[in-house]
PyMOL commands that place a pseudoatom at each C-alpha (Angstrom):
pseudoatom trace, name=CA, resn=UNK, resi=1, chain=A, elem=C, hetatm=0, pos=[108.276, 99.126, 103.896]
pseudoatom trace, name=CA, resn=UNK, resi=2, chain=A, elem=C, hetatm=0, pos=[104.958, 100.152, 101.915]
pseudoatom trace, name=CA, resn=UNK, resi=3, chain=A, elem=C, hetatm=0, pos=[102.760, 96.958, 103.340]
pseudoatom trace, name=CA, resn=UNK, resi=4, chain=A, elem=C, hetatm=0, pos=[103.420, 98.759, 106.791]
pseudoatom trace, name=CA, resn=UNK, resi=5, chain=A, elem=C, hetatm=0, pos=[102.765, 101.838, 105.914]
pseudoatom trace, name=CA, resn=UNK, resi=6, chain=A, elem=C, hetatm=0, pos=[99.570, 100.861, 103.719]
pseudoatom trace, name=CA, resn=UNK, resi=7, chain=A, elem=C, hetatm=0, pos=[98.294, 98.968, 106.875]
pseudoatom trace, name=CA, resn=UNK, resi=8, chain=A, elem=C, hetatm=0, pos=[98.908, 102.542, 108.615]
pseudoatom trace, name=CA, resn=UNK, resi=9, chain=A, elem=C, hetatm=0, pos=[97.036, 104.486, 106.958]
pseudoatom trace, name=CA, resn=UNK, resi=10, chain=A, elem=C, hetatm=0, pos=[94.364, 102.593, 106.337]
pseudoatom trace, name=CA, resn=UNK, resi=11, chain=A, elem=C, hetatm=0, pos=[93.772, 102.200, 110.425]
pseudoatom trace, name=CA, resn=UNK, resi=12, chain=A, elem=C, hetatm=0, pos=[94.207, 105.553, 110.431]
pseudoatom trace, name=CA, resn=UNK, resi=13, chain=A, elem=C, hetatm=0, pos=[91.130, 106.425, 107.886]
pseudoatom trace, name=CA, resn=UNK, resi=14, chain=A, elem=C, hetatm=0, pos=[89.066, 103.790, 109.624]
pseudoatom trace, name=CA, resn=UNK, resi=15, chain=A, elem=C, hetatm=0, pos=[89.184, 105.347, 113.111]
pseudoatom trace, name=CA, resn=UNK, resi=16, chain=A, elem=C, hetatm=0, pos=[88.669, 109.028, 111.298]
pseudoatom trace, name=CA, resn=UNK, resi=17, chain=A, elem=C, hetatm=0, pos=[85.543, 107.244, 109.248]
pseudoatom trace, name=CA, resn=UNK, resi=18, chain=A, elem=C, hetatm=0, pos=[83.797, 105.771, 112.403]
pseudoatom trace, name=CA, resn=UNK, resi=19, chain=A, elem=C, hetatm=0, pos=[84.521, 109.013, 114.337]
pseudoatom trace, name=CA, resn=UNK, resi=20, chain=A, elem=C, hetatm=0, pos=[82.611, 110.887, 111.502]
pseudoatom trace, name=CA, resn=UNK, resi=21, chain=A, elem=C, hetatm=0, pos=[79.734, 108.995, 111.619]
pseudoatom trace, name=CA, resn=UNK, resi=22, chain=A, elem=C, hetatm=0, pos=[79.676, 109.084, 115.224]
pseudoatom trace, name=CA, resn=UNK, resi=23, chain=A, elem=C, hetatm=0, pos=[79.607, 112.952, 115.206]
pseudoatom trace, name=CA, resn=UNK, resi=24, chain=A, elem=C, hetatm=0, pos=[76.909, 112.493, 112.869]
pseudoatom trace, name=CA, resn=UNK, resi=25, chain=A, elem=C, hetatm=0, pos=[74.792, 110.759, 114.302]
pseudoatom trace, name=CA, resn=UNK, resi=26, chain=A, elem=C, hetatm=0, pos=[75.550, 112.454, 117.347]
pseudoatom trace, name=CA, resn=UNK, resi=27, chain=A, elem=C, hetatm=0, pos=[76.948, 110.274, 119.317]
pseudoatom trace, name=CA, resn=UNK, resi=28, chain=A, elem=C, hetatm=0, pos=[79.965, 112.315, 119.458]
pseudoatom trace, name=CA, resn=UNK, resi=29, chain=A, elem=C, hetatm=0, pos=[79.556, 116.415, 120.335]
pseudoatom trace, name=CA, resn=UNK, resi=30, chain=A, elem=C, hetatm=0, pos=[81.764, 119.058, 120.058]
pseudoatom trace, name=CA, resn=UNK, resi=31, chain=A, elem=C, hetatm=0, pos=[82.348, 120.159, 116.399]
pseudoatom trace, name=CA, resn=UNK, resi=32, chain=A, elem=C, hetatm=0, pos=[80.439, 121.406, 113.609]
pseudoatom trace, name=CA, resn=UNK, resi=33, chain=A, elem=C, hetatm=0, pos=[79.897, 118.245, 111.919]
pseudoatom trace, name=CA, resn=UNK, resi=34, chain=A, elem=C, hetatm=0, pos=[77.798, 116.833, 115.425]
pseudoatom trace, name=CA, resn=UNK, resi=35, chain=A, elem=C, hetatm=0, pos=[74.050, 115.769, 114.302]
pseudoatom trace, name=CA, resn=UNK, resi=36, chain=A, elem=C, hetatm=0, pos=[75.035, 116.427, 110.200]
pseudoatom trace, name=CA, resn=UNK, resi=37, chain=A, elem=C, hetatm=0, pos=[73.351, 113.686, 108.432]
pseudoatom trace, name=CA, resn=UNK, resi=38, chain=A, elem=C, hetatm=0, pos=[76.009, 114.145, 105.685]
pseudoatom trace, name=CA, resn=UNK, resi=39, chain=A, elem=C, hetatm=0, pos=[78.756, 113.023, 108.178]
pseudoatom trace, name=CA, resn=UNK, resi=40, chain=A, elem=C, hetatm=0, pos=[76.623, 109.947, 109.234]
pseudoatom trace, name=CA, resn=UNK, resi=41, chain=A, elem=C, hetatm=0, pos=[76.608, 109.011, 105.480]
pseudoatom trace, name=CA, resn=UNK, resi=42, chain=A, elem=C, hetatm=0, pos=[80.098, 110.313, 104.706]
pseudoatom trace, name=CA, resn=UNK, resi=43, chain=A, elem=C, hetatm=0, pos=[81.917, 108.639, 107.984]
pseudoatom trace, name=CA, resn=UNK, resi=44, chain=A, elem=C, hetatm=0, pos=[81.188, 104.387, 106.886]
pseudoatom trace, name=CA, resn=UNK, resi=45, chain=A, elem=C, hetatm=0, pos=[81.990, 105.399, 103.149]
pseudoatom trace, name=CA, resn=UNK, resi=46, chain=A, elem=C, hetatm=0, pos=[85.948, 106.829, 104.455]
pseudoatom trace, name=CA, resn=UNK, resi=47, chain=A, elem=C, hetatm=0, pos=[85.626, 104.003, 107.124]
pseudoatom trace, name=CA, resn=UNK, resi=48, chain=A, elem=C, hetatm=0, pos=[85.442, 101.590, 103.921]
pseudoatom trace, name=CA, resn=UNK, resi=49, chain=A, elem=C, hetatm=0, pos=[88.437, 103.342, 101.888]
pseudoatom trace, name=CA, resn=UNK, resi=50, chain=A, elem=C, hetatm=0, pos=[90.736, 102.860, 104.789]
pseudoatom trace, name=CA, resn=UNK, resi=51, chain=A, elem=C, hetatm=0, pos=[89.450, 99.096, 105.179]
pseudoatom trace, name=CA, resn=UNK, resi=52, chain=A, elem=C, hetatm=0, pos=[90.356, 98.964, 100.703]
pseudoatom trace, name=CA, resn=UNK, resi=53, chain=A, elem=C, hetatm=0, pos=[93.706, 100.217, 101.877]
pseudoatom trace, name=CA, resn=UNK, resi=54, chain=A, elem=C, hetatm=0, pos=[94.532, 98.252, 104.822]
pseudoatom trace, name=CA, resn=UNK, resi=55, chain=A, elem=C, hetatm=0, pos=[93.343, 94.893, 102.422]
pseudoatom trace, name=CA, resn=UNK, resi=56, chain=A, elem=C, hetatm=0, pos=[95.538, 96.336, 99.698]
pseudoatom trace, name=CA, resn=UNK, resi=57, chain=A, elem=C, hetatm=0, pos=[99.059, 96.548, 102.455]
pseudoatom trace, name=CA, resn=UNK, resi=58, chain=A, elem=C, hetatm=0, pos=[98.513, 93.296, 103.271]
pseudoatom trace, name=CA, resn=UNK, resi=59, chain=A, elem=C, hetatm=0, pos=[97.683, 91.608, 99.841]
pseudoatom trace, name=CA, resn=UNK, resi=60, chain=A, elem=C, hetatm=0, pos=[100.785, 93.299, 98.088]
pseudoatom trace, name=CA, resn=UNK, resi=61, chain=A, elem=C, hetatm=0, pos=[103.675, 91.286, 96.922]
pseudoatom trace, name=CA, resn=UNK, resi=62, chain=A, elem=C, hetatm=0, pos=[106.865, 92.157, 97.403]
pseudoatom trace, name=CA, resn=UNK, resi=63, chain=A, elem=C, hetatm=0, pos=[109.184, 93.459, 94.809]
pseudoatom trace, name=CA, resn=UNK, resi=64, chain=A, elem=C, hetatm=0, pos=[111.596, 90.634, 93.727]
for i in range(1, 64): cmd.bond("trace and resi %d" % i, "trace and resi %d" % (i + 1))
show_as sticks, trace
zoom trace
């Protein structure tokens, strides 16, 4: 049940991270964070957390 979940998640964060740096960058409009450099820096760095945690779901073991 947590591998799932894990994987979940960590899709999840991806999609938020590359939407972040799209807004930052400007790509995306429509919300405070459009053209913010700190979003363009912030969005890959989430984007790479959710990748860690999508790599951790599918690495774990299950409990014996």
């Amino acid at each position: 049940m947590r591998k799932p979940v894990l994987v979940a998640i960590g899709a999840l964060v991806v999609v938020m991270g590359v939407v972040f740096m799209l807004q930052g960058i400007g790509l995306i409009g429509g919300s405070a964070m459009t053209g913010s450099p700190l979003w363009a820096i912030l969005g890959p760095i989430i984007a790479l957390g959710g990748i860690a945690l999508i790599v951790l779901g599918l690495r774990s073991r299950p409990k014996s």
